[in-house]
PyMOL CGO cylinders between C-alpha atoms (Angstrom):
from pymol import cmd
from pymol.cgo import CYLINDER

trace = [
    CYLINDER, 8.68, -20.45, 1.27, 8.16, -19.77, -2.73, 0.3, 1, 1, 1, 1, 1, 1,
    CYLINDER, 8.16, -19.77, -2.73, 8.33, -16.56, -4.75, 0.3, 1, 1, 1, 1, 1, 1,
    CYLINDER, 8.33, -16.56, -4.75, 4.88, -17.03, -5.85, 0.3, 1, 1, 1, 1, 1, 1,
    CYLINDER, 4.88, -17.03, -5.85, 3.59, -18.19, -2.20, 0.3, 1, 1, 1, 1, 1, 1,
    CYLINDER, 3.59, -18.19, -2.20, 4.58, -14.50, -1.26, 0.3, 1, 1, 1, 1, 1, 1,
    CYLINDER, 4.58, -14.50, -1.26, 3.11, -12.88, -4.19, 0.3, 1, 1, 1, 1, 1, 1,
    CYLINDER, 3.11, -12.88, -4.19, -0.52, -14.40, -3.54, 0.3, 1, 1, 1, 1, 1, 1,
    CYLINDER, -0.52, -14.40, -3.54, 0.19, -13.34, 0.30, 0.3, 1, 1, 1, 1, 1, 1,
    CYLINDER, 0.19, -13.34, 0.30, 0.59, -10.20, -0.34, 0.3, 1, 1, 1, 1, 1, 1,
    CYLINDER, 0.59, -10.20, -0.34, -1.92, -10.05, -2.73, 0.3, 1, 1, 1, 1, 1, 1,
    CYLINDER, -1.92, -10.05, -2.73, -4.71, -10.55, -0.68, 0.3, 1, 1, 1, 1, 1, 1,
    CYLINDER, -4.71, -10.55, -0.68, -3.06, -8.71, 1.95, 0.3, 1, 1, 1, 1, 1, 1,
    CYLINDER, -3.06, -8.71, 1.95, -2.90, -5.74, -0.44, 0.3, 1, 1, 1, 1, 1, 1,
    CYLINDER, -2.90, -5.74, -0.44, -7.01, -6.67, -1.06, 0.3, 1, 1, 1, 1, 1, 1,
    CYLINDER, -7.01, -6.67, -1.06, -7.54, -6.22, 2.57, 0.3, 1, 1, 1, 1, 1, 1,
    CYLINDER, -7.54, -6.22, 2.57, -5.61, -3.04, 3.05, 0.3, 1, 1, 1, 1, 1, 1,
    CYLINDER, -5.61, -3.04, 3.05, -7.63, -1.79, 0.01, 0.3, 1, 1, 1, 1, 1, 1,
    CYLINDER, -7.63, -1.79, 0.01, -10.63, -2.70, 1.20, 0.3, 1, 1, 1, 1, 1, 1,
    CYLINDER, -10.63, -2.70, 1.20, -9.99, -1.11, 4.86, 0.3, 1, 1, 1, 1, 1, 1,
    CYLINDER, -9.99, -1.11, 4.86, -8.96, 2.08, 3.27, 0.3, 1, 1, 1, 1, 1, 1,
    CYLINDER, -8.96, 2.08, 3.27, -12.00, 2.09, 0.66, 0.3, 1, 1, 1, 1, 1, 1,
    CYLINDER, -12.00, 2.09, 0.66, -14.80, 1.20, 2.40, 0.3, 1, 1, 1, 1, 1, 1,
    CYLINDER, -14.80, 1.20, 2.40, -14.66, 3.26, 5.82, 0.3, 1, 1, 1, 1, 1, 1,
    CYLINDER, -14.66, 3.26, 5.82, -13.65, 6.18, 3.43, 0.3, 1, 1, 1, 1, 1, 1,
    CYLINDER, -13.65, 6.18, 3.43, -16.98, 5.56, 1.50, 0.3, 1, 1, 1, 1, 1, 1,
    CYLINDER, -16.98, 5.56, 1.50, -18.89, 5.08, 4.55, 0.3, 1, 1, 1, 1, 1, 1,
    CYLINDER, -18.89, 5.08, 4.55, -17.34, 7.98, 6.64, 0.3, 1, 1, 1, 1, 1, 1,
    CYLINDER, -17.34, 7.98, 6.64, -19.05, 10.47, 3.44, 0.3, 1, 1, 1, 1, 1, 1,
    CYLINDER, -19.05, 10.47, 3.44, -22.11, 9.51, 5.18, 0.3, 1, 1, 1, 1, 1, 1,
    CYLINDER, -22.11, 9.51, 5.18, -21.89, 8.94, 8.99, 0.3, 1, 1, 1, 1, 1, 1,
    CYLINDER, -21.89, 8.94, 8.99, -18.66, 10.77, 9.20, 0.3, 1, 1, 1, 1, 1, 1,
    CYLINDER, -18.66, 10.77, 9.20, -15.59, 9.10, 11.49, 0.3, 1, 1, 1, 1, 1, 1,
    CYLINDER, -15.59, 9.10, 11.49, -16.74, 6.89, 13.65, 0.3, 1, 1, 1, 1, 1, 1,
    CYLINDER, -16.74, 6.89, 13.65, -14.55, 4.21, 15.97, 0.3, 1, 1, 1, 1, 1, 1,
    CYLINDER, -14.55, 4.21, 15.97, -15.54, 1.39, 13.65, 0.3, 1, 1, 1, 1, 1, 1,
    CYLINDER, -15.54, 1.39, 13.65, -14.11, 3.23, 11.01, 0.3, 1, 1, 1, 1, 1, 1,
    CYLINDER, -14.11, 3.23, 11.01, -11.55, 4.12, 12.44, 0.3, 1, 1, 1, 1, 1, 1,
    CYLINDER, -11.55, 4.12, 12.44, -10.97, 0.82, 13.90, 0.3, 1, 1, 1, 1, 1, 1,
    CYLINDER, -10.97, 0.82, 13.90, -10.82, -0.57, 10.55, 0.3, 1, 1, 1, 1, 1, 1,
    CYLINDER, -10.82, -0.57, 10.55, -8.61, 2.12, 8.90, 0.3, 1, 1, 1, 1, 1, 1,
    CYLINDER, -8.61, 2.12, 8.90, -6.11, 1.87, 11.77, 0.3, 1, 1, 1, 1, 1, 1,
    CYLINDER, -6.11, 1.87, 11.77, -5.52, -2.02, 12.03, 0.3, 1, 1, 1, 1, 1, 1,
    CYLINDER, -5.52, -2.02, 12.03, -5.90, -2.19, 8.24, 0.3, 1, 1, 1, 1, 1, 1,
    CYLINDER, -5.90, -2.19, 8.24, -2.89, -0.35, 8.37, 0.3, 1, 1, 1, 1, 1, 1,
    CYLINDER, -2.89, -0.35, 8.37, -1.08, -3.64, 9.42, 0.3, 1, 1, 1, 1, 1, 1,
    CYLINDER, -1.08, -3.64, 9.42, -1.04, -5.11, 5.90, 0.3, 1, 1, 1, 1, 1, 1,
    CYLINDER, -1.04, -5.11, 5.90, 0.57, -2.51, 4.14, 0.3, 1, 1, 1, 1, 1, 1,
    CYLINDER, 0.57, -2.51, 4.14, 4.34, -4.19, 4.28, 0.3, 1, 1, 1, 1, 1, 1,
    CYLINDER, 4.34, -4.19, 4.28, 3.12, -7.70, 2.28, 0.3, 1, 1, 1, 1, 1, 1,
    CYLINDER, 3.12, -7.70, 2.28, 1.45, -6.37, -0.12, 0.3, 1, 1, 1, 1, 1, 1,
    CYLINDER, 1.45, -6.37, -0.12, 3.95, -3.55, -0.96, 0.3, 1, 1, 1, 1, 1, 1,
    CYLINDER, 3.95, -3.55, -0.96, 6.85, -6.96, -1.19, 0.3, 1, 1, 1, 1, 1, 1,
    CYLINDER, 6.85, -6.96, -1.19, 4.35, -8.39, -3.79, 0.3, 1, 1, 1, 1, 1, 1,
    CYLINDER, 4.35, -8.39, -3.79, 4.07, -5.71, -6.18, 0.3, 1, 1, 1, 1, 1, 1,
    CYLINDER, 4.07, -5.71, -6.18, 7.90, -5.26, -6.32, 0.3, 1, 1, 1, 1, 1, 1,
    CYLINDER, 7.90, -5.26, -6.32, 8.75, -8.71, -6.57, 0.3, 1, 1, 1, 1, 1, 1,
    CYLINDER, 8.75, -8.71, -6.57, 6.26, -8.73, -9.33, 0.3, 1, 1, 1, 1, 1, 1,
    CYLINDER, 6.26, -8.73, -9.33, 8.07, -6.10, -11.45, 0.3, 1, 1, 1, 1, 1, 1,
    CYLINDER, 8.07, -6.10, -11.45, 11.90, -6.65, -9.39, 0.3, 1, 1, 1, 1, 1, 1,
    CYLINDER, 11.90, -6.65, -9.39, 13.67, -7.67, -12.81, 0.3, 1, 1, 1, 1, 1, 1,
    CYLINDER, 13.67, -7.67, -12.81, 11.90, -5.14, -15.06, 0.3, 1, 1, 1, 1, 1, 1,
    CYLINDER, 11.90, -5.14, -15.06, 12.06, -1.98, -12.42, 0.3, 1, 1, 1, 1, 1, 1,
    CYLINDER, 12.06, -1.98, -12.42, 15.81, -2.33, -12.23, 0.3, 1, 1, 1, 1, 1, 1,
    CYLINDER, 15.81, -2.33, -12.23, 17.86, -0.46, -9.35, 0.3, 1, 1, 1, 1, 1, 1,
    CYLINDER, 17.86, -0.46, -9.35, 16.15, 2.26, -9.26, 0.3, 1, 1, 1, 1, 1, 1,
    CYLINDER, 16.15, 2.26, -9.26, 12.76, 0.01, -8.21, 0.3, 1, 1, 1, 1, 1, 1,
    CYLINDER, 12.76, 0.01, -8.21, 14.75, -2.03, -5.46, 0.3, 1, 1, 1, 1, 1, 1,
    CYLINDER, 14.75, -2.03, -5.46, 15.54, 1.87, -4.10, 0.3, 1, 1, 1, 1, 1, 1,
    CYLINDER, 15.54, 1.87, -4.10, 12.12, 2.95, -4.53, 0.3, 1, 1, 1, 1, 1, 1,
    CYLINDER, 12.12, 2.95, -4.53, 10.56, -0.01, -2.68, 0.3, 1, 1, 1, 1, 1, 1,
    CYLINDER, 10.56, -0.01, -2.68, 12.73, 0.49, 0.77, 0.3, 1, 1, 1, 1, 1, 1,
    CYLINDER, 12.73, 0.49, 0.77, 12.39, 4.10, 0.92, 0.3, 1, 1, 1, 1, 1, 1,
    CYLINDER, 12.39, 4.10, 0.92, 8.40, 3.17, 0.30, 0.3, 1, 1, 1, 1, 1, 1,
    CYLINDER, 8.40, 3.17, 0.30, 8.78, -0.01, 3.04, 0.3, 1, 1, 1, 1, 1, 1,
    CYLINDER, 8.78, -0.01, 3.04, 10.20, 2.33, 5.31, 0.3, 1, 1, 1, 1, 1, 1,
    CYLINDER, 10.20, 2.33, 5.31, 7.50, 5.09, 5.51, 0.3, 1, 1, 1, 1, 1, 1,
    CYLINDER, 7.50, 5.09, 5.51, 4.93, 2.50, 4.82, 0.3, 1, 1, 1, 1, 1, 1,
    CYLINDER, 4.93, 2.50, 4.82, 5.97, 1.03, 8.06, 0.3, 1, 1, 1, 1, 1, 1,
    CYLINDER, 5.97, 1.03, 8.06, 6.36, 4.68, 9.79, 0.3, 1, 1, 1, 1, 1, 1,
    CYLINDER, 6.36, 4.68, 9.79, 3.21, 5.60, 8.61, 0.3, 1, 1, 1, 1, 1, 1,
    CYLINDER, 3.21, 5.60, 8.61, 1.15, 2.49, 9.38, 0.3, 1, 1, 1, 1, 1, 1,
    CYLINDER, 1.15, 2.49, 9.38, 2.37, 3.59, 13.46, 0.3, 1, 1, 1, 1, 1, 1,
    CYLINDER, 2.37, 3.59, 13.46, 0.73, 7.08, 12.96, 0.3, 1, 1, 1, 1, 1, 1,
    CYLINDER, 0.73, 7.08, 12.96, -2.65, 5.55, 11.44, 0.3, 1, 1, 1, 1, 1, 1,
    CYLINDER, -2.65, 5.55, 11.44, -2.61, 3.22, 14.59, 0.3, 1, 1, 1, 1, 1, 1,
    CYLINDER, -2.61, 3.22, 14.59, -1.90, 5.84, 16.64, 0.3, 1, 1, 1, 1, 1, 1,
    CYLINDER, -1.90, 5.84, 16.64, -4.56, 8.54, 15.39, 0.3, 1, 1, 1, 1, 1, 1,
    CYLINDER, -4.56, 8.54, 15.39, -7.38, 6.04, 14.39, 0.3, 1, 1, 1, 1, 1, 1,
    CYLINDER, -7.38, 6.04, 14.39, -7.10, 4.27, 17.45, 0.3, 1, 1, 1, 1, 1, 1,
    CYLINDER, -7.10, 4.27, 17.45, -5.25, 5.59, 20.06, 0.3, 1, 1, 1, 1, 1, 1,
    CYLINDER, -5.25, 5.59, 20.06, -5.91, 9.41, 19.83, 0.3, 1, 1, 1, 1, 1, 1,
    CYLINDER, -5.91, 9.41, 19.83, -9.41, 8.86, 18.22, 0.3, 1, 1, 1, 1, 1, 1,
    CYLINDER, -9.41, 8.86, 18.22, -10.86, 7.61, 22.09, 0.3, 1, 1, 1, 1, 1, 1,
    CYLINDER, -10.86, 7.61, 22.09, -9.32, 10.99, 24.20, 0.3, 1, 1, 1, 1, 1, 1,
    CYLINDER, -9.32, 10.99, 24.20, -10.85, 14.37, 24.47, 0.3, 1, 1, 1, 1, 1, 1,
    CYLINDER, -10.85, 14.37, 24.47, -9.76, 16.68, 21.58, 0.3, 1, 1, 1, 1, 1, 1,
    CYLINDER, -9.76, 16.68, 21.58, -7.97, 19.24, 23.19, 0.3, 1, 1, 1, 1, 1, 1,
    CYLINDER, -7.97, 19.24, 23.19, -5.87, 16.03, 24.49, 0.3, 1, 1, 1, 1, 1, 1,
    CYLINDER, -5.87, 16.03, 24.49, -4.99, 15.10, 21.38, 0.3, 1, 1, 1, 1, 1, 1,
    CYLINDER, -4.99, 15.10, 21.38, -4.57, 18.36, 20.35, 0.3, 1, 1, 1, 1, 1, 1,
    CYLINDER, -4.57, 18.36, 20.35, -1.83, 18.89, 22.70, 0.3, 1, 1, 1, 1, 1, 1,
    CYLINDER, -1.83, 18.89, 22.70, -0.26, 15.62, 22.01, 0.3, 1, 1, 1, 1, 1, 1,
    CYLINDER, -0.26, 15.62, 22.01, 0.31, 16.60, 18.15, 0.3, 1, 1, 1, 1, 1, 1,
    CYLINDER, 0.31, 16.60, 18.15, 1.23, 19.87, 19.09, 0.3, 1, 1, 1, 1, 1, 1,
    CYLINDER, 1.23, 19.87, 19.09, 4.18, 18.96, 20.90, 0.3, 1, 1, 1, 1, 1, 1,
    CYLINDER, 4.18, 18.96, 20.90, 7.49, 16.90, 19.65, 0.3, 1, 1, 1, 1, 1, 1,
    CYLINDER, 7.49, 16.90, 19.65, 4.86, 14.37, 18.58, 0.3, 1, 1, 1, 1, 1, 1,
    CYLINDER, 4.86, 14.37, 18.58, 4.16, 16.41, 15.94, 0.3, 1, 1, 1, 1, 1, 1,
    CYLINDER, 4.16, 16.41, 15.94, 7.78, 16.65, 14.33, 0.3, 1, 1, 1, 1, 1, 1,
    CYLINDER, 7.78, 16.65, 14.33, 7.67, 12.58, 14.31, 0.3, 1, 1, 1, 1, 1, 1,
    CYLINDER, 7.67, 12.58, 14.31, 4.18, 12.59, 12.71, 0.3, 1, 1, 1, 1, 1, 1,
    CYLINDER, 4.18, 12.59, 12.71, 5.40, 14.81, 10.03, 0.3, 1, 1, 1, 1, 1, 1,
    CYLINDER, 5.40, 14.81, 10.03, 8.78, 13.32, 9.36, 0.3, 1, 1, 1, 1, 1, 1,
    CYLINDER, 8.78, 13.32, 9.36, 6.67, 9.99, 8.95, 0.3, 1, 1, 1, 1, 1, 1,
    CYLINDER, 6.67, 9.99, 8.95, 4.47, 11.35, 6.28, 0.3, 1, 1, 1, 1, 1, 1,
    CYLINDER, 4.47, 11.35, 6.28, 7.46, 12.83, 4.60, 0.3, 1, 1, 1, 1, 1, 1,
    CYLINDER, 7.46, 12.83, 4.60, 9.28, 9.49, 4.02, 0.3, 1, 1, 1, 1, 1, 1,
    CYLINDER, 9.28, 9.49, 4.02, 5.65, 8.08, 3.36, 0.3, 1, 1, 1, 1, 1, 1,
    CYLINDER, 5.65, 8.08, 3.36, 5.17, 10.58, 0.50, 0.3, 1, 1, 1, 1, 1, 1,
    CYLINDER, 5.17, 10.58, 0.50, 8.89, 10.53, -0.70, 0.3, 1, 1, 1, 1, 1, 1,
    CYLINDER, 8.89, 10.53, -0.70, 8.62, 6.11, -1.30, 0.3, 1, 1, 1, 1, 1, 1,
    CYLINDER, 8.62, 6.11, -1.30, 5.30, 6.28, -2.35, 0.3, 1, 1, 1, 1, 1, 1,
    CYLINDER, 5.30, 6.28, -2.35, 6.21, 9.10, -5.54, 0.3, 1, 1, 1, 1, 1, 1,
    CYLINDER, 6.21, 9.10, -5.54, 9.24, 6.95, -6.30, 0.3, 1, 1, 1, 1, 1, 1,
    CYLINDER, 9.24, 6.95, -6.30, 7.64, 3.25, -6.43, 0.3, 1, 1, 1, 1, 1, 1,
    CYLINDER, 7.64, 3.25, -6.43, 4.56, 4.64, -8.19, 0.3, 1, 1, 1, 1, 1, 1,
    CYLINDER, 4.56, 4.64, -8.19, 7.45, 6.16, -10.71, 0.3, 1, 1, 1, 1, 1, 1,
    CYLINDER, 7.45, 6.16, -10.71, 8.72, 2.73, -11.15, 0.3, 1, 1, 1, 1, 1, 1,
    CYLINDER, 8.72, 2.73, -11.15, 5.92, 0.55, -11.40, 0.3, 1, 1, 1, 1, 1, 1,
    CYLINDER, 5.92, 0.55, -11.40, 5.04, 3.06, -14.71, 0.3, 1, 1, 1, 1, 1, 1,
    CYLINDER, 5.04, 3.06, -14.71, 8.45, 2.83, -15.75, 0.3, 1, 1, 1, 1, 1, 1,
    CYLINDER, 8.45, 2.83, -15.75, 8.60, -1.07, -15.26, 0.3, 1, 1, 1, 1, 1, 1,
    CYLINDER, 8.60, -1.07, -15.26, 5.41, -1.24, -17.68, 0.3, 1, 1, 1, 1, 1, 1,
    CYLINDER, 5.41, -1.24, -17.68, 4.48, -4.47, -15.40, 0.3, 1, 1, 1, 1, 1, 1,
    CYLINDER, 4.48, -4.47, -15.40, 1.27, -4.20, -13.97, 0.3, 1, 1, 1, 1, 1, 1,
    CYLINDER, 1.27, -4.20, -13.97, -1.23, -1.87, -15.32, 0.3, 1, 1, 1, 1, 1, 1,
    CYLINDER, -1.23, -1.87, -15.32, -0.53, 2.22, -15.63, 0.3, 1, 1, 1, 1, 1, 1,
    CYLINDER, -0.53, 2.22, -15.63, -3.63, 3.64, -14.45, 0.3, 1, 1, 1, 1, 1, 1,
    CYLINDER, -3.63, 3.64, -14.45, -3.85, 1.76, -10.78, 0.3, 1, 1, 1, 1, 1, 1,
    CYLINDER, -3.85, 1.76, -10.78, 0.39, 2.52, -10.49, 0.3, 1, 1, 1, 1, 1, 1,
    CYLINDER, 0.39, 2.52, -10.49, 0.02, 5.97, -11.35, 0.3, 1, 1, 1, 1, 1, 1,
    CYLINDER, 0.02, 5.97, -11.35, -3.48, 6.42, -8.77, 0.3, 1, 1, 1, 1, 1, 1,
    CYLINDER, -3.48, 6.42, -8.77, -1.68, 4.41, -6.05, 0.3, 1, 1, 1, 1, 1, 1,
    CYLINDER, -1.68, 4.41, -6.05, 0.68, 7.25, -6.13, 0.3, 1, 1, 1, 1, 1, 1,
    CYLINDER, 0.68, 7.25, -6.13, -1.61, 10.45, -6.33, 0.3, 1, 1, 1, 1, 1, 1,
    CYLINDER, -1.61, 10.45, -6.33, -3.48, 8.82, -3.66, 0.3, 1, 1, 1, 1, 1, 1,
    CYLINDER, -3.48, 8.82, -3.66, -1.78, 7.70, -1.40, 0.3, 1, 1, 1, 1, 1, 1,
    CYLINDER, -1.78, 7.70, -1.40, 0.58, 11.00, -1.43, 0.3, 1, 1, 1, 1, 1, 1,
    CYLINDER, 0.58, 11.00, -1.43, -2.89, 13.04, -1.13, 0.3, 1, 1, 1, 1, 1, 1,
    CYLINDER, -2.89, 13.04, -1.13, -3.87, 10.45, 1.69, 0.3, 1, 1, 1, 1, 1, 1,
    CYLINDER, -3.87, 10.45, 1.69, -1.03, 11.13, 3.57, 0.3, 1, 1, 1, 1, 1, 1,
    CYLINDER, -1.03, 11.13, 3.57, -1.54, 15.19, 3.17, 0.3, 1, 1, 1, 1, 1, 1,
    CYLINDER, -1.54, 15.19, 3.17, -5.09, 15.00, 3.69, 0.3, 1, 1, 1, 1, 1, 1,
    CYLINDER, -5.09, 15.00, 3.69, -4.78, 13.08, 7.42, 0.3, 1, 1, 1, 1, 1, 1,
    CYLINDER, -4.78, 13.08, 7.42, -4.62, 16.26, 9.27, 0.3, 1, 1, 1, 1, 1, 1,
    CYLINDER, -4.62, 16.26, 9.27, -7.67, 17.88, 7.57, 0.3, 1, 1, 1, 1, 1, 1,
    CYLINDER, -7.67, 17.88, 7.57, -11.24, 17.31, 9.21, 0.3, 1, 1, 1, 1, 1, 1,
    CYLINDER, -11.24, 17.31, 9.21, -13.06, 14.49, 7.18, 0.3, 1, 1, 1, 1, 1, 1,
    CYLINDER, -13.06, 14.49, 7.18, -15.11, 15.68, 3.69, 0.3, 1, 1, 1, 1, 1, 1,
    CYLINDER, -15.11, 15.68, 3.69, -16.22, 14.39, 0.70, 0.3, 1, 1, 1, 1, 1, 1,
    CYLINDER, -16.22, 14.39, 0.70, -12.78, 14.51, -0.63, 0.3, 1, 1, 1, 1, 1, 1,
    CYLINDER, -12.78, 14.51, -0.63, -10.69, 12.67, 2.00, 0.3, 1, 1, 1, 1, 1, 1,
    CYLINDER, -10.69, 12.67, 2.00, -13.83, 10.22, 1.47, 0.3, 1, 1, 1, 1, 1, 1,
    CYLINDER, -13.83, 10.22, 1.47, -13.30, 9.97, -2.28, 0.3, 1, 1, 1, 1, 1, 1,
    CYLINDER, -13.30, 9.97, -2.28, -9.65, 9.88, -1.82, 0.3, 1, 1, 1, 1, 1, 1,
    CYLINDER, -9.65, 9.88, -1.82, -9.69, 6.98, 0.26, 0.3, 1, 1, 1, 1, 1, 1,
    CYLINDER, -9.69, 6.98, 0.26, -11.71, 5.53, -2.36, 0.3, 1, 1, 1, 1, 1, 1,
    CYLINDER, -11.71, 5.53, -2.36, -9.20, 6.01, -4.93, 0.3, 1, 1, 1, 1, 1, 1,
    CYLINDER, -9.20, 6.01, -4.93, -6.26, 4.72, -2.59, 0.3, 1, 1, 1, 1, 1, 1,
    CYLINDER, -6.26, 4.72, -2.59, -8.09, 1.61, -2.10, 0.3, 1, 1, 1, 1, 1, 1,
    CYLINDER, -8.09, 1.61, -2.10, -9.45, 0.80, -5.51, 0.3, 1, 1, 1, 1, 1, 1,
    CYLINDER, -9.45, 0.80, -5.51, -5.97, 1.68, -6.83, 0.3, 1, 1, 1, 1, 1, 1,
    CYLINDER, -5.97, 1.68, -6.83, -4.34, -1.12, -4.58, 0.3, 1, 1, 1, 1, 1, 1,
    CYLINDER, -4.34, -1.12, -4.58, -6.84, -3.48, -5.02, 0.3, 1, 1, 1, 1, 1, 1,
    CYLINDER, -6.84, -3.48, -5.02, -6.58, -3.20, -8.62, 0.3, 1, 1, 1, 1, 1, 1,
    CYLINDER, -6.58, -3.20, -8.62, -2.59, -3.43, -8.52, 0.3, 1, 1, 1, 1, 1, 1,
    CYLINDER, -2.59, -3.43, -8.52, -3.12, -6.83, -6.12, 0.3, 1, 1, 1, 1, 1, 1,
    CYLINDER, -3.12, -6.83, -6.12, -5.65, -8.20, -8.30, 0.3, 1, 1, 1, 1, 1, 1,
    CYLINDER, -5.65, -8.20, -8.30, -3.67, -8.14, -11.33, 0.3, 1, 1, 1, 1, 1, 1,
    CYLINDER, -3.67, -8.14, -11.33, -0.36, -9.38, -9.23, 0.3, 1, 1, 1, 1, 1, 1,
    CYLINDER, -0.36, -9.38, -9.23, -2.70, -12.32, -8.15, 0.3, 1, 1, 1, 1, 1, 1,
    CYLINDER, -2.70, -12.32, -8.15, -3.60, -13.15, -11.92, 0.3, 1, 1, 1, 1, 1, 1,
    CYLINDER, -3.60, -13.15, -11.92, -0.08, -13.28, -12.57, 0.3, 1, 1, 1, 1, 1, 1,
    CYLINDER, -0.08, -13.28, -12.57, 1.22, -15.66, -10.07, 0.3, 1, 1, 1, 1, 1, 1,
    CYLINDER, 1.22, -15.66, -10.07, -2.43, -17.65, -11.15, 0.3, 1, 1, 1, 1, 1, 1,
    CYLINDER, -2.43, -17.65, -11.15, -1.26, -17.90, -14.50, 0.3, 1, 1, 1, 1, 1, 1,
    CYLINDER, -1.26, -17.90, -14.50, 2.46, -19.00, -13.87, 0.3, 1, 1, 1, 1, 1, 1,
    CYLINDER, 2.46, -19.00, -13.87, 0.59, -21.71, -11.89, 0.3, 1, 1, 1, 1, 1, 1,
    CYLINDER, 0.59, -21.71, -11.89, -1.34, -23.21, -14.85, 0.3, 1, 1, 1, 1, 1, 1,
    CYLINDER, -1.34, -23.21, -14.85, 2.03, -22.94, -16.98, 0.3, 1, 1, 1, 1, 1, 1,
    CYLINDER, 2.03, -22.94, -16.98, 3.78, -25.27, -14.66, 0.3, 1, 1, 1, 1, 1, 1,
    CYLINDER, 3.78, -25.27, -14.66, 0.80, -27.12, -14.29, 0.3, 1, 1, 1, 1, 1, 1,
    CYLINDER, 0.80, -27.12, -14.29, 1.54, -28.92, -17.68, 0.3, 1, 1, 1, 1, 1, 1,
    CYLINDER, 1.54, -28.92, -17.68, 3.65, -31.33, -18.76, 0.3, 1, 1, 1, 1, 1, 1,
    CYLINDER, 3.65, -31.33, -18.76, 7.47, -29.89, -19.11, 0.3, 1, 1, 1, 1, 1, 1,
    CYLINDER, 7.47, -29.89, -19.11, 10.37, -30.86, -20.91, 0.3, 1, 1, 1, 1, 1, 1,
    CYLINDER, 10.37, -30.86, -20.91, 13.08, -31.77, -18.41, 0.3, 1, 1, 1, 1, 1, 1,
    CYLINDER, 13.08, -31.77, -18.41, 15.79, -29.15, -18.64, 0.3, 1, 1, 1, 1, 1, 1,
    CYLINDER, 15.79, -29.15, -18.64, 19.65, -30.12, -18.38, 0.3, 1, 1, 1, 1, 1, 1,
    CYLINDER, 19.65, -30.12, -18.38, 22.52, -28.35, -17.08, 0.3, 1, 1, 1, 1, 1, 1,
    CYLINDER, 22.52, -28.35, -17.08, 23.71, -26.78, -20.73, 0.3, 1, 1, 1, 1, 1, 1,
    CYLINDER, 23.71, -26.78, -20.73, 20.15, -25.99, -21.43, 0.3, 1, 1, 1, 1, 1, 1,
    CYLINDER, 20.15, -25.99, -21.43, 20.19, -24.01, -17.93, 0.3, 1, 1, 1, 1, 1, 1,
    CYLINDER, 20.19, -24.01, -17.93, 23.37, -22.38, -18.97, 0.3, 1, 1, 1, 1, 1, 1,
    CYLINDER, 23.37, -22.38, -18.97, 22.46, -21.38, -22.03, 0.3, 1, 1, 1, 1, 1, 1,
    CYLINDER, 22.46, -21.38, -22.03, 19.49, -19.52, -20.66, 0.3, 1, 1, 1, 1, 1, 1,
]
cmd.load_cgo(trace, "trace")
């Protein structure tokens, strides 16, 4: 399995995830949550851990320690927080409210929170470092991490326009970060596409 397999893997994984955040968010400032919405939102969730691998190995050299760091304390609440969006959007989402009330107001509630803390904590610090890295482009690294952070403090509010348009912005922000990883790995393909000069072992050593 190649570098650059991975890359356009979790590219359009990252496309999807965007695209299941965006688009119920948009539609939900309409109609409200609804269980295809939610539906969407929660199994959307899924692709969060691919494409978060392709946008560090896209910047891994440039991003330095303090990017490897960034990316597993992101990895990790990615993959804690992915369990609570499965769990409210479509677990939760089908019982009566005060049900679910009194599930979240019980020990539940401690885990839900810690998850969202480690969520917020990796997504600050690999935002950070895709800026710092100067890799992919500033304005989707720097909105990935104002909205995803606001996503993740927003989930216990009722819906509204702004959880809407902050879904939005989560989405499009990913989307655009994928996109541009995809380009990438599309234009290292072309390069090697053409004819190269074979390399020997003090050329290789030299590098």
């Amino acid at each position: 399995m190649s570098t650059t397999w991975l890359l356009r893997f979790g590219a359009a994984c990252g496309v999807v995830l965007g695209l299941s955040t965006a688009v119920p968010g948009l539609v939900e400032a309409f109609t409200g949550e609804t269980a295809a919405t939610s539906f969407v939102i929660g199994v959307g969730a899924a692709f969060g851990a691919p494409a978060l691998t392709a946008l560090y190995l896209r910047q891994r050299v440039e991003s330095g320690h303090f990017g490897a760091i960034a990316y597993a304390v992101n990895v990790i609440g990615l993959g804690l927080f992915a369990g609570v969006a499965f769990a409210l959007n479509l677990v939760l989402f089908y019982v009566d409210e005060a049900v679910a009330d009194e599930v979240l107001a019980g020990p539940t509630r401690f885990a839900v929170l810690g998850s969202a803390l480690v969520f917020v904590a990796g997504t600050i610090l690999f935002s950070v470092s895709m800026v710092r890295a100067r890799v992919l482009p500033t304005v989707p690294a720097a909105g990935y991490g104002a909205a995803f952070t606001l996503l993740a403090l927003l989930a216990p509010l009722p819906d509204s326009p702004l959880t809407s348009a902050v879904h939005v912005l989560a989405g499009g922000s990913l989307i655009w970060l994928c996109v541009a990883v995809r380009a990438a790995t599309g234009g290292q393909a072309a390069g090697r596409g053409g004819a190269q000069p074979e390399r020997t072992g003090a050329d290789v050593r030299t590098r």
